[in-house]
PALOTOR-722218 format. One record per residue (C-alpha): residue number from 1; residue in one letter; x, y, z. Coordinates in steps of 0.001 Angstrom, whole numbers, plus 500000, padded with zeros to 6 digits. Last residue first. Layout:
! residues N
nr / rest / px / py / pz
NUM / A / X / Y / Z
...
//
This chain:
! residues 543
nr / rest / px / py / pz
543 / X / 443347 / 511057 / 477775
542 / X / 440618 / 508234 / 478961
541 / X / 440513 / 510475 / 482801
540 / X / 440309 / 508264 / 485780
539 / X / 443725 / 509463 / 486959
538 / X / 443161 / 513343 / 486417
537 / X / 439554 / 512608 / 488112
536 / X / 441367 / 510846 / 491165
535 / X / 443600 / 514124 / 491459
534 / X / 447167 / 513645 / 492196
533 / X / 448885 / 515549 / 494955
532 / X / 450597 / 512145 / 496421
531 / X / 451938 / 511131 / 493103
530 / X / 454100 / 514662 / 492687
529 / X / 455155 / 514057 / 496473
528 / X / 456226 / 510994 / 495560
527 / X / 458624 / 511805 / 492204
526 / X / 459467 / 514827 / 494381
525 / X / 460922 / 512818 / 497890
524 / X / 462092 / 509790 / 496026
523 / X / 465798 / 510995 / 495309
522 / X / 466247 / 511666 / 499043
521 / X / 465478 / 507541 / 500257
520 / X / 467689 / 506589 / 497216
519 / X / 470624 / 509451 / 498737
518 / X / 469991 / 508194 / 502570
517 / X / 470117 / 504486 / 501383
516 / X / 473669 / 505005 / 499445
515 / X / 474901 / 507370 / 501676
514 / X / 474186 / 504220 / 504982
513 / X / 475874 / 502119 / 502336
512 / X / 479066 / 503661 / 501812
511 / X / 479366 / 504880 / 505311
510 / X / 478447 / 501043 / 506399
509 / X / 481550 / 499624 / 504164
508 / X / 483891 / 502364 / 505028
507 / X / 483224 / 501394 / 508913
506 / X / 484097 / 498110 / 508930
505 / X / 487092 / 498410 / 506773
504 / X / 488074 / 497084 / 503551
503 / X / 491880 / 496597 / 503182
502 / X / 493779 / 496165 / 500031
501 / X / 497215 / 495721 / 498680
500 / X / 497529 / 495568 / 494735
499 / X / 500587 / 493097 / 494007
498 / X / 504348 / 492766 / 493574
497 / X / 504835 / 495974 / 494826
496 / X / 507771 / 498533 / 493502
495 / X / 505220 / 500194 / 490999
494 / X / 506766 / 500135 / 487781
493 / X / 509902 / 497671 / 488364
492 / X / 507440 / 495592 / 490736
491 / X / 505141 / 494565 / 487536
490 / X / 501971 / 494271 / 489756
489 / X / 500037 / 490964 / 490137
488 / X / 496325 / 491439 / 491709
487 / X / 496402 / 489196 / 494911
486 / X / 494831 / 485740 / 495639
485 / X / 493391 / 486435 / 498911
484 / X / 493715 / 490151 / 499456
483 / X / 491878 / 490317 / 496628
482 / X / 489666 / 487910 / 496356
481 / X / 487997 / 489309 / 499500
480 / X / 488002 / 493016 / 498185
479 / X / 486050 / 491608 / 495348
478 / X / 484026 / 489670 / 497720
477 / X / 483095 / 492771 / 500209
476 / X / 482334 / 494580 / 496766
475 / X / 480119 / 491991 / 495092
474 / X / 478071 / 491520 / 498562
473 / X / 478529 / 495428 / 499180
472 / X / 477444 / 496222 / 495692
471 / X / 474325 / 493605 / 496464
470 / X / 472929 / 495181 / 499715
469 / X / 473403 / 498352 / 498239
468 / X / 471417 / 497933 / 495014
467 / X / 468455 / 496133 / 497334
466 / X / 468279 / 498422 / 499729
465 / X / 468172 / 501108 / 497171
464 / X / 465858 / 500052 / 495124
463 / X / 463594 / 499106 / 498217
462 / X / 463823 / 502409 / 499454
461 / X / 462890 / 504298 / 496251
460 / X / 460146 / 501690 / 495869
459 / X / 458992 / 502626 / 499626
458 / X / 459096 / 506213 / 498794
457 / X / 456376 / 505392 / 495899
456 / X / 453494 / 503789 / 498516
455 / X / 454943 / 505855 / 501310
454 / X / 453514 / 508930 / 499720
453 / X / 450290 / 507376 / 498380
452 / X / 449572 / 506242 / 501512
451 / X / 450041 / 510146 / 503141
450 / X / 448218 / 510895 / 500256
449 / X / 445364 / 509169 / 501891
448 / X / 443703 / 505579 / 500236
447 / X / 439928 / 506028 / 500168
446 / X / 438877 / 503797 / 497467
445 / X / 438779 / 507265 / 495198
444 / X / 442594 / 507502 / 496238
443 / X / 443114 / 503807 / 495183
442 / X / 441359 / 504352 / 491887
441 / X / 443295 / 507333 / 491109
440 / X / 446943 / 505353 / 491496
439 / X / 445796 / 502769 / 489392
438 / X / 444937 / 505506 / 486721
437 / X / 447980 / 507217 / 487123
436 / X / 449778 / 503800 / 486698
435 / X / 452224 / 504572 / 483559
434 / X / 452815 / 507987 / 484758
433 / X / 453385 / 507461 / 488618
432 / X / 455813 / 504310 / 487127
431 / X / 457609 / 506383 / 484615
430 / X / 458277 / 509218 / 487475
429 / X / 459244 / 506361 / 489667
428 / X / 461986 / 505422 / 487083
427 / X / 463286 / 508848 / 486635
426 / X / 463723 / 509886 / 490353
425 / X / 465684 / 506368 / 490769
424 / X / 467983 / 507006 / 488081
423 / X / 468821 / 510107 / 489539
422 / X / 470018 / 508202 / 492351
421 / X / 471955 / 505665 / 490389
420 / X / 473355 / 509265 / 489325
419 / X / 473794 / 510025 / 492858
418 / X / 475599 / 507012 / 493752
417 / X / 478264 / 507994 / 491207
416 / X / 478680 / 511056 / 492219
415 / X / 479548 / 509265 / 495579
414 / X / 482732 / 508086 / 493758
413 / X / 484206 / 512151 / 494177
412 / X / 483509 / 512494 / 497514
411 / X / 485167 / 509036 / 498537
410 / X / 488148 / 509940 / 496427
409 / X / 488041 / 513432 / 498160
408 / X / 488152 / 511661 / 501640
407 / X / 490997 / 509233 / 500857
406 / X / 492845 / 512131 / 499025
405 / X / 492418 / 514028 / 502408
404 / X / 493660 / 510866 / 504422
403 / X / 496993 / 510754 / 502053
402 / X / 497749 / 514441 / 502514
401 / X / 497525 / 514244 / 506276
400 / X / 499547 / 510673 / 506058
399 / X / 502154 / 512489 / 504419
398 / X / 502417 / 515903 / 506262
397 / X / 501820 / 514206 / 509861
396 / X / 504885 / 511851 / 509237
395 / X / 507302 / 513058 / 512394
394 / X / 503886 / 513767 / 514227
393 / X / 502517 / 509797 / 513631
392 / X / 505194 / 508150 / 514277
391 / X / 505783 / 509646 / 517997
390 / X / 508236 / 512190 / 518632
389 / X / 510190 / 512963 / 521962
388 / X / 512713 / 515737 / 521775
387 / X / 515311 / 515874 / 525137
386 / X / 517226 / 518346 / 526707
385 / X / 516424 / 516617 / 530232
384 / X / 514119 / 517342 / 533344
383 / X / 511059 / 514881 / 532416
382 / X / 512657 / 511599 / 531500
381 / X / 509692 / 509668 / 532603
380 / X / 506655 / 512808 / 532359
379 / X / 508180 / 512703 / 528715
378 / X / 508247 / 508940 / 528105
377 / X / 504918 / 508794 / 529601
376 / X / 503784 / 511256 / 526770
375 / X / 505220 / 509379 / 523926
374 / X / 503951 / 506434 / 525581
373 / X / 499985 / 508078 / 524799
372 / X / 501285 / 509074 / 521004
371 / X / 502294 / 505521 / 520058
370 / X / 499012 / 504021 / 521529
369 / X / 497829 / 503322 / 517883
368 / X / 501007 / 501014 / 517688
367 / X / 500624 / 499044 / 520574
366 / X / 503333 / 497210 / 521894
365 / X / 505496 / 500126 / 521276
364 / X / 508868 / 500330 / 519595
363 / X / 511710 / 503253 / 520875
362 / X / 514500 / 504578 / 518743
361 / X / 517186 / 506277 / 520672
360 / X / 518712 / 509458 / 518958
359 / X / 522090 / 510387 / 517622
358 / X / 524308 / 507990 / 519336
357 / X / 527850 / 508750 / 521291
356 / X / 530709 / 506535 / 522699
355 / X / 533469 / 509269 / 520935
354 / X / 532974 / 510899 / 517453
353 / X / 535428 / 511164 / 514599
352 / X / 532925 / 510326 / 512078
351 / X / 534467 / 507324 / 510793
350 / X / 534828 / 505837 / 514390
349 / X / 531492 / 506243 / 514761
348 / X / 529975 / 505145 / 512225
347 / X / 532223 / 501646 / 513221
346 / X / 531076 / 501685 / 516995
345 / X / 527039 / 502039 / 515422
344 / X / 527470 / 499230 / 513094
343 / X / 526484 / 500050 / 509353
342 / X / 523103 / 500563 / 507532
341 / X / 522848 / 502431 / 504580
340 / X / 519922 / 503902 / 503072
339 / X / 519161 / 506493 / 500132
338 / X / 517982 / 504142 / 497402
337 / X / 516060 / 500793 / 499596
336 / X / 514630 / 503658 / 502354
335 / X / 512676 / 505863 / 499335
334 / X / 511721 / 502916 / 497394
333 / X / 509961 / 501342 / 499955
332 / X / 509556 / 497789 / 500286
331 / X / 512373 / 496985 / 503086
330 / X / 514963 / 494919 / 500456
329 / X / 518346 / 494572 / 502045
328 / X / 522032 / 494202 / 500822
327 / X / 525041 / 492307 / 501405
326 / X / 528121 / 492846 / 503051
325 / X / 529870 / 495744 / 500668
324 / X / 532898 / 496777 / 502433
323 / X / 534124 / 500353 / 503386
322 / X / 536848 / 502349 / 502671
321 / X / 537151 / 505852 / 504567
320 / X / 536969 / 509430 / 502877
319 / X / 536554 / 512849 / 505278
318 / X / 536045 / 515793 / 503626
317 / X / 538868 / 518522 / 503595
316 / X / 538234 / 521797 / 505285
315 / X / 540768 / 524982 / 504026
314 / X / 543319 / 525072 / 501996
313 / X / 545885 / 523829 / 504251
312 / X / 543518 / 521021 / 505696
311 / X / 540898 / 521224 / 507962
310 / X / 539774 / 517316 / 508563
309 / X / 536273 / 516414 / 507373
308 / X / 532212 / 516858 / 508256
307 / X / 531677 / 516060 / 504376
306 / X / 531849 / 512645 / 504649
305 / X / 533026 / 510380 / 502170
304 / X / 532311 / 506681 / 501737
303 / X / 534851 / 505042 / 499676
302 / X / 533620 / 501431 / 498346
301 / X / 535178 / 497974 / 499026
300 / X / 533083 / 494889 / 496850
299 / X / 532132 / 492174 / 498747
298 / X / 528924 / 491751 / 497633
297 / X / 527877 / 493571 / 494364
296 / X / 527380 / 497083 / 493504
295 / X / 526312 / 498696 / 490044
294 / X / 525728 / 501901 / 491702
293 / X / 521956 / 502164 / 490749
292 / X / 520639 / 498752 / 490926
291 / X / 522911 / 498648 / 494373
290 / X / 520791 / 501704 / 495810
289 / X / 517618 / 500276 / 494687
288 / X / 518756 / 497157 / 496637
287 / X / 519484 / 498901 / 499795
286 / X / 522816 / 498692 / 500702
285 / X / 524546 / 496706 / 503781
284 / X / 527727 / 498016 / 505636
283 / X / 531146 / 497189 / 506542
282 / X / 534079 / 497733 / 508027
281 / X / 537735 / 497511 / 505992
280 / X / 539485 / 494446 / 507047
279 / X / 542750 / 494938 / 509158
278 / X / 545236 / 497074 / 509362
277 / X / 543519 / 500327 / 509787
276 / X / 542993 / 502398 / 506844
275 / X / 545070 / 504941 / 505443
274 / X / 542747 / 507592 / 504163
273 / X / 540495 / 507359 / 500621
272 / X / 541305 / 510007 / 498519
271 / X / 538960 / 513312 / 498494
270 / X / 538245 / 515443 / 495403
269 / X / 539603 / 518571 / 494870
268 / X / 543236 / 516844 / 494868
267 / X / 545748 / 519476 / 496691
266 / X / 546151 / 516940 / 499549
265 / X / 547304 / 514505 / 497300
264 / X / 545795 / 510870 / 498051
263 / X / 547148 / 508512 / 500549
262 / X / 547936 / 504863 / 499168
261 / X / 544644 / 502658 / 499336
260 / X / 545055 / 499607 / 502252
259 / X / 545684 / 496334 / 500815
258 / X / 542347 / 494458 / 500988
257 / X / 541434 / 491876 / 503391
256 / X / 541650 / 488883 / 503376
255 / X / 539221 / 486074 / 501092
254 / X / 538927 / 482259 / 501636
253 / X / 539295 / 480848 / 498633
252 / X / 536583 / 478730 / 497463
251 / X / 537240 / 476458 / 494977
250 / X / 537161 / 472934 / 497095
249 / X / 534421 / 474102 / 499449
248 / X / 531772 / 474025 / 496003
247 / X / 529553 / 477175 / 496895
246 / X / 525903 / 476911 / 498178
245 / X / 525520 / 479682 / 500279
244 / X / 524866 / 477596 / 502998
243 / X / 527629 / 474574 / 502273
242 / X / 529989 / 478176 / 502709
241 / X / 528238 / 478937 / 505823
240 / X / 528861 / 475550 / 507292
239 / X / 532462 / 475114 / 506562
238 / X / 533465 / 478678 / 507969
237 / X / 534342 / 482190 / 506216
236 / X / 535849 / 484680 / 508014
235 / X / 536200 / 488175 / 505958
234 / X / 533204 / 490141 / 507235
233 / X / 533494 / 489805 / 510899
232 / X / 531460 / 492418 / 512372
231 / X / 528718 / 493166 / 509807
230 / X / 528349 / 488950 / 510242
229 / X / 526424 / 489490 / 513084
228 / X / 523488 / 491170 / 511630
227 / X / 522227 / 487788 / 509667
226 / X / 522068 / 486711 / 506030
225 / X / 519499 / 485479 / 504526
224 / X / 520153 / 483388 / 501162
223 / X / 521385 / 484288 / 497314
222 / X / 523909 / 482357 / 495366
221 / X / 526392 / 484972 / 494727
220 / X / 525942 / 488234 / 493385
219 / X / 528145 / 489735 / 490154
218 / X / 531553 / 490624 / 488929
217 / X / 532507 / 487751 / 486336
216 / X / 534512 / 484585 / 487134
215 / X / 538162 / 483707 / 486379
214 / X / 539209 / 484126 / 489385
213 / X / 536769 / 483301 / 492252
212 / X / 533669 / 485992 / 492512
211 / X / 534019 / 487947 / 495604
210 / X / 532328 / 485886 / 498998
209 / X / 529407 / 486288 / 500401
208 / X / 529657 / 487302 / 503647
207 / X / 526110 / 489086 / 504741
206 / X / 524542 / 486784 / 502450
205 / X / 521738 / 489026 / 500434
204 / X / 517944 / 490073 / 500754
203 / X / 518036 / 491157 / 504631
202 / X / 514814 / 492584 / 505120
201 / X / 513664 / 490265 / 507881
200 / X / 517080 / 491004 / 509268
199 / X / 516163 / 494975 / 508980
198 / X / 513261 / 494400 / 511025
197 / X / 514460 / 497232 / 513763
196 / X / 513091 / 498106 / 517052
195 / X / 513997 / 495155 / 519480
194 / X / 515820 / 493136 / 516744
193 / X / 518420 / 496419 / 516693
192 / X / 519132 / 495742 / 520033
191 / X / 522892 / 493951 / 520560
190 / X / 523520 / 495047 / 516379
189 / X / 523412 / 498368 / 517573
188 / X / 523166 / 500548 / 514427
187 / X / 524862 / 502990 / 512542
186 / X / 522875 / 504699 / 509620
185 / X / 525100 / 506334 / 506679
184 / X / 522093 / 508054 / 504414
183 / X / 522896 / 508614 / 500797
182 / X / 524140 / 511055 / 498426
181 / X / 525243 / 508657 / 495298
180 / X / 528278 / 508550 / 493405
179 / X / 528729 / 506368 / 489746
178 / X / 530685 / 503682 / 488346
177 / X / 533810 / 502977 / 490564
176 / X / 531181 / 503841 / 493702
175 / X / 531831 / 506597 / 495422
174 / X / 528593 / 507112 / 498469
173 / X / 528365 / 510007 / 499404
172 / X / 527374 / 510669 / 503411
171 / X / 524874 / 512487 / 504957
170 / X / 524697 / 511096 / 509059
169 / X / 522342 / 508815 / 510849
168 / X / 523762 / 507600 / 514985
167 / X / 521243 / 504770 / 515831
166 / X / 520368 / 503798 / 519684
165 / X / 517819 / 500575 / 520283
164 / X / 514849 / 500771 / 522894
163 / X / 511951 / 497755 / 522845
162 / X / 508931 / 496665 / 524135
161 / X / 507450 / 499941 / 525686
160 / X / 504081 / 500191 / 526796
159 / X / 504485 / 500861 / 530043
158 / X / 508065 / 502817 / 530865
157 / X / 510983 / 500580 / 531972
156 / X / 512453 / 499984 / 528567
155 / X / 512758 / 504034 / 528444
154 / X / 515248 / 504344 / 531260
153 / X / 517471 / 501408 / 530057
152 / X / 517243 / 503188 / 526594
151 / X / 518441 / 506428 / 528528
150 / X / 521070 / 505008 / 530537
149 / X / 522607 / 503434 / 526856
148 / X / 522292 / 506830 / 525445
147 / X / 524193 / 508459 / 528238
146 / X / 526160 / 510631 / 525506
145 / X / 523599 / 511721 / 523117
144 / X / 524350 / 513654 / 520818
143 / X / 523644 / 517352 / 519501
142 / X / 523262 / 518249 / 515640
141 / X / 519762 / 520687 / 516349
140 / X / 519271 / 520982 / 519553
139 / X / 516812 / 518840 / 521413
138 / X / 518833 / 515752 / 521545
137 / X / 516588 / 513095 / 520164
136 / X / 513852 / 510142 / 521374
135 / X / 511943 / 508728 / 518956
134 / X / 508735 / 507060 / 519340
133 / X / 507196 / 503847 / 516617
132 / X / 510522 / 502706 / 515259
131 / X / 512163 / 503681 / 511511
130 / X / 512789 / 501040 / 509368
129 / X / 509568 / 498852 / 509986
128 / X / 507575 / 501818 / 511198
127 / X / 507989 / 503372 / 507361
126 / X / 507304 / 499700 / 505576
125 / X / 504117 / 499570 / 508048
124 / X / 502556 / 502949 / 507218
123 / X / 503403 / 502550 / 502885
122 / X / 501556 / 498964 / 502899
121 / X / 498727 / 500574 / 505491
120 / X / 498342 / 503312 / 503076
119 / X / 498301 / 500983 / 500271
118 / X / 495620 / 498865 / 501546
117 / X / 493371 / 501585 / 502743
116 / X / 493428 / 503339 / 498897
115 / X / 492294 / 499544 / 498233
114 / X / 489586 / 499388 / 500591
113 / X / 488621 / 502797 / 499360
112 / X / 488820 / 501846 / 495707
111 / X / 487039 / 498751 / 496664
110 / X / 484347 / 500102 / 498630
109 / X / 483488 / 502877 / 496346
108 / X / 483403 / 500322 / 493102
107 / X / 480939 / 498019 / 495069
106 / X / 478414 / 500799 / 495730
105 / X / 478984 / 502244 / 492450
104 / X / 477654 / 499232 / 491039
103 / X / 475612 / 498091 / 493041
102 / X / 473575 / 501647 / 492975
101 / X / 474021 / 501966 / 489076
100 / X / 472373 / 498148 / 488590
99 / X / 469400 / 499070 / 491065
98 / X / 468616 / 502036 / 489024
97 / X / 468903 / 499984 / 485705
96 / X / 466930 / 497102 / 486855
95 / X / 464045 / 499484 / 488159
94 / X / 464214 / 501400 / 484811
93 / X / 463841 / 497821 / 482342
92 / X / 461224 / 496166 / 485209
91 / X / 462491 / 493738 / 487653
90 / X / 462505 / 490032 / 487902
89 / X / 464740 / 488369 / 484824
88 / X / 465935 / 492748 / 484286
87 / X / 468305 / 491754 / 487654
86 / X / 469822 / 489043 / 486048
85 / X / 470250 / 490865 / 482594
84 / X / 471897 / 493810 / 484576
83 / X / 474516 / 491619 / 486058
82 / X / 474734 / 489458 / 482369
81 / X / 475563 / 492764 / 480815
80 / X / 477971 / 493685 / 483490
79 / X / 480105 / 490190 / 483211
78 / X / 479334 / 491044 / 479411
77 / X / 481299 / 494351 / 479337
76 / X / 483979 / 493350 / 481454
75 / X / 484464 / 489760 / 479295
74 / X / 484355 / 491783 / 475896
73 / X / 487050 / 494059 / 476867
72 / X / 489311 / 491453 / 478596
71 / X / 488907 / 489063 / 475445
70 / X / 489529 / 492067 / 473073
69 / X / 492635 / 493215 / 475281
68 / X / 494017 / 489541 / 475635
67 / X / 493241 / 488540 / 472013
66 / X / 494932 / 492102 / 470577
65 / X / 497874 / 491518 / 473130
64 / X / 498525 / 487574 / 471805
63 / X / 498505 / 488708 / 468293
62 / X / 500856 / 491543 / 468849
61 / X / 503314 / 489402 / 470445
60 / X / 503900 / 489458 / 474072
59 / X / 507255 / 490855 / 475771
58 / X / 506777 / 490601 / 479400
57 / X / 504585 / 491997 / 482358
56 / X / 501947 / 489381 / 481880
55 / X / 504535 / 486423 / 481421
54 / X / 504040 / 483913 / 479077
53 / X / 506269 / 482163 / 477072
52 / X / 509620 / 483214 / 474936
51 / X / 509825 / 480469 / 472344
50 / X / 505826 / 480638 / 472040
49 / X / 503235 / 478165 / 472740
48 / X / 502495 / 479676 / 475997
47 / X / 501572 / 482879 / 473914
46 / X / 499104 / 481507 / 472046
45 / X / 497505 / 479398 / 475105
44 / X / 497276 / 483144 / 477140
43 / X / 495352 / 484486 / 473792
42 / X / 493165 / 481798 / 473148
41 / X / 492130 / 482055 / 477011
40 / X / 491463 / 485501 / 476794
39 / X / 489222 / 484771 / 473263
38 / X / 487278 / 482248 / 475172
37 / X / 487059 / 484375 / 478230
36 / X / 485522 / 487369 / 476080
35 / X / 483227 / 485359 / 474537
34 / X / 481886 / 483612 / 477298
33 / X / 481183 / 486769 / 478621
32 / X / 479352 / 488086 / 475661
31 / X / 477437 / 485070 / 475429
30 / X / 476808 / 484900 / 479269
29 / X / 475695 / 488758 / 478551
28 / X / 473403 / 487822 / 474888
27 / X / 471714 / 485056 / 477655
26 / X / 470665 / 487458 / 480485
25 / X / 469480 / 490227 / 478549
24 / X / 467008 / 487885 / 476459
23 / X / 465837 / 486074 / 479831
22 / X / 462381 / 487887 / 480106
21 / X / 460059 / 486948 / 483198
20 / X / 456458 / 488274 / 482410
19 / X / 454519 / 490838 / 485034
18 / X / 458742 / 492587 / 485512
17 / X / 458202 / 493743 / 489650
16 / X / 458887 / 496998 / 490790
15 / X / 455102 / 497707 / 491393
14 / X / 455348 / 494874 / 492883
13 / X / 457342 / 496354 / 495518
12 / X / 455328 / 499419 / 496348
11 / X / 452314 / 497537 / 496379
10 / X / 454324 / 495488 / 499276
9 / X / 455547 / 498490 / 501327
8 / X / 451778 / 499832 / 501119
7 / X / 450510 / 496538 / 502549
6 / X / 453340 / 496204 / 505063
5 / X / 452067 / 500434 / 505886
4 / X / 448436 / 498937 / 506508
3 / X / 449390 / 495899 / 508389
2 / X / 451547 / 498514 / 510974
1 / X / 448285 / 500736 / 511202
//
């Protein structure tokens, strides 16, 4: 019984099989594609040759963008051309074209998916980066916490936990001599913020660097990482951090701090900076979206105004305190870098009014996908107190919802793909039952059952299908490969990445391909059926 179904398996294969090897296909796509790389390349030297150069996201003549989109063009379409004449070398003209729409939309599914994976992962990991994994909060609304230091000794003790840092957040506008921005004042403790925080892994700008010299234009100095520390003593400069920033010792002049700003009138509208503190001003880094937008630079002193003020004659008056520029940080998200400051958590608080108080304690797990199970130690922990516990995952639910349904309807939506390889499939055996009815007759009159003659057509359907997905994951497992290995450039100013993330999963790949063999396997039910119910004498028949 087993030999007899191999036999039937077999028949079903050659009946796949090309009976002369043809190479015509093959050759006019390595033309094509040699083509289209030729005239690619042409266009690439062209440009290097000019005064400007080349850059992909730059200004390119028209002569090198018509080479570059012909050569593209042409190399696509014979890279495909030279696929299908590869496959056409051993398989017939419809078997080559079924098998050709299977790889092919099995490879495109599992790099849109892997790259729909990428991006969520990019946009997950940038959020947990500036905000931690659990959050703990007062449970009514504009509370504080006032044994927040008990509390993140509390929740260091509970499993899972690697780190506890308090913040204190509150609405602030920015004035800038340029423009005003509503932005996010974040106070942080610069004694934990490593535990929770990569904001020093973000830090794009020296935390001191110094104003420009006289003489000299507005703009950034020499750029290099700064460090949290230096949020507390903005205006000392040493011998080693000047050789860091690579200044000449000999012209800098070390900087003190500002004059403080004369009161403004009470009857104003809009608020005057108050009389500072002798002293230097505190300070705070910027995002670098925020600094594009402002025009800021390092070491510049900025009025940050509160609207939680002082009541004055006429009523409330917001609350206006100078603060230093020292330096700037890039976390990857466009939402963070244009609406977030960070500042120390004594100095926030000062400029609120507040005593020894933070706004919520962020926690960091050791394991991220455990976030929700130390959430719930962390309750049965501080069980008995006013207290709001949130894990990543809840205080995000809308976003990440909306981005696993697009995930799912982008999957949907590729599959149609699939099932017009699979349509492909129903054609092609219907050519073969027609072009060997007679073939089929004589093995019926030699005895062969229509069960035979069933599995002798749903094996082709199988083996098309095999073979299709079996290749698109091969091309699509490589793409994916190459990738995440050499990177697709992105112009960051459009899309605020420097290249396409991507991340093909386990599991995508065998969904793809177990739909792909189910939906080949489905699209030979009729063709075979209609083969089975022959008639020998229909077969046999000269007309």
């Amino acid at each position: 019984m087993l030999f007899t179904r191999a036999y039937e398996g077999l028949l079903g294969w050659r009946y796949l099989l090309r009976q002369a090897r043809s190479y015509h296909v093959l050759l006019v796509g390595l033309g094509l594609l040699i083509l289209g790389a030729t005239l690619a390349g042409g266009g690439v030297f062209w440009q290097h040759n000019q005064p400007e150069g080349f850059d992909l996201f730059g200004v390119m003549s028209p002569t090198t963008q018509a080479l570059l989109a012909l050569g593209g063009g042409l190399a696509v379409i014979g890279a495909c051309v030279t696929f299908f004449g590869l496959l056409n070398v051993f398989l017939t003209v419809f078997a080559s074209f079924s098998t050709f729409m299977i790889t092919i939309g099995v490879a495109e599914v599992i790099l849109v998916l892997g790259v729909m994976n990428g991006f969520q992962g990019d946009l997950r990991a940038k959020i947990i980066d500036t905000y931690a994994h659990v959050m703990i909060e007062p449970a009514q609304h504009g509370a504080h916490l006032s044994d927040y230091r008990a509390l993140a000794s509390a929740a260091r003790q509970v499993e899972g936990v690697v780190g506890a840092s308090p913040i204190l957040e509150a609405e602030i506008m920015l004035s800038a001599p340029s423009n005003l921005s509503a932005v996010i004042l974040s106070g942080v403790d610069l004694a934990s913020l490593a535990e929770t925080n990569h904001l020093a892994r973000h830090l794009e700008e020296a935390a001191r660097c110094p104003p420009p010299l006289d003489g000299e234009a507005k703009g950034p100095c020499k750029r290099w990482r700064g460090e949290l520390r230096f949020l507390q003593d903005p205006y000392t400069l040493d011998e080693a951090l000047i050789a860091r920033a690579g200044l000449d010792p000999r012209r800098v002049s070390r900087p003190t701090a500002p004059p403080p700003p004369p009161l403004g009138d009470p009857m104003m509208p809009f608020p005057a900076p108050a009389q500072a503190a002798p002293g230097p001003p505190p300070s705070f880094f910027a995002g670098v979206e925020l600094r594009r937008n402002l025009g800021l630079w390092p070491g510049e002193t900025l009025n940050v105004i509160s609207p939680q003020g002082d009541l004055g004659p006429n009523g409330p008056i917001p609350k206006s305190r100078p603060f230093r520029v020292a330096g700037f940080f890039e976390s990857g998200m466009l939402l963070f870098d244009s609406k977030l400051i960070y500042a120390t958590l004594p100095d926030v608080q000062r400029f609120l009014g507040l005593e020894d108080v933070a706004g919520a304690i962020q926690i960091r797990v050791e394991d991220l996908e455990e976030a929700r199970l130390v959430r719930d130690r962390l309750r049965v922990a501080l069980a008995g107190r006013d207290l709001k516990i949130t894990d990543w995952q809840a205080r995000n639910r809308s976003l990440f919802s909306a981005l696993k349904l697009e995930k799912i309807a982008m999957f949907l939506v590729l599959s149609i793909n699939i099932l017009l390889a699979a349509f492909s499939i129903t054609s092609t055996l219907v050519m073969t039952i027609i072009e060997r009815k007679r073939e089929v007759a004589i093995l019926m009159a030699m005895g062969s059952s229509h069960a035979a003659i069933l599995r002798i057509f749903m094996s082709q359907g199988a083996f098309t299908g095999a073979l299709g997905s079996l290749l698109g994951a091969i091309i699509g497992l490589s793409g994916g490969l190459a990738l995440s290995r050499f990177g697709l450039p992105l112009n960051t100013e459009v899309y605020y990445i420097s290249a396409i993330p991507i991340d093909v999963r386990v599991i995508d790949v065998l969904s793809i391909i177990l739909v792909a063999l189910l939906v080949s396997l489905l699209s030979t039910v009729y063709p075979a059926l209609y083969a089975s119910r022959l008639r020998p004498v229909e077969g046999l028949n000269k007309q």
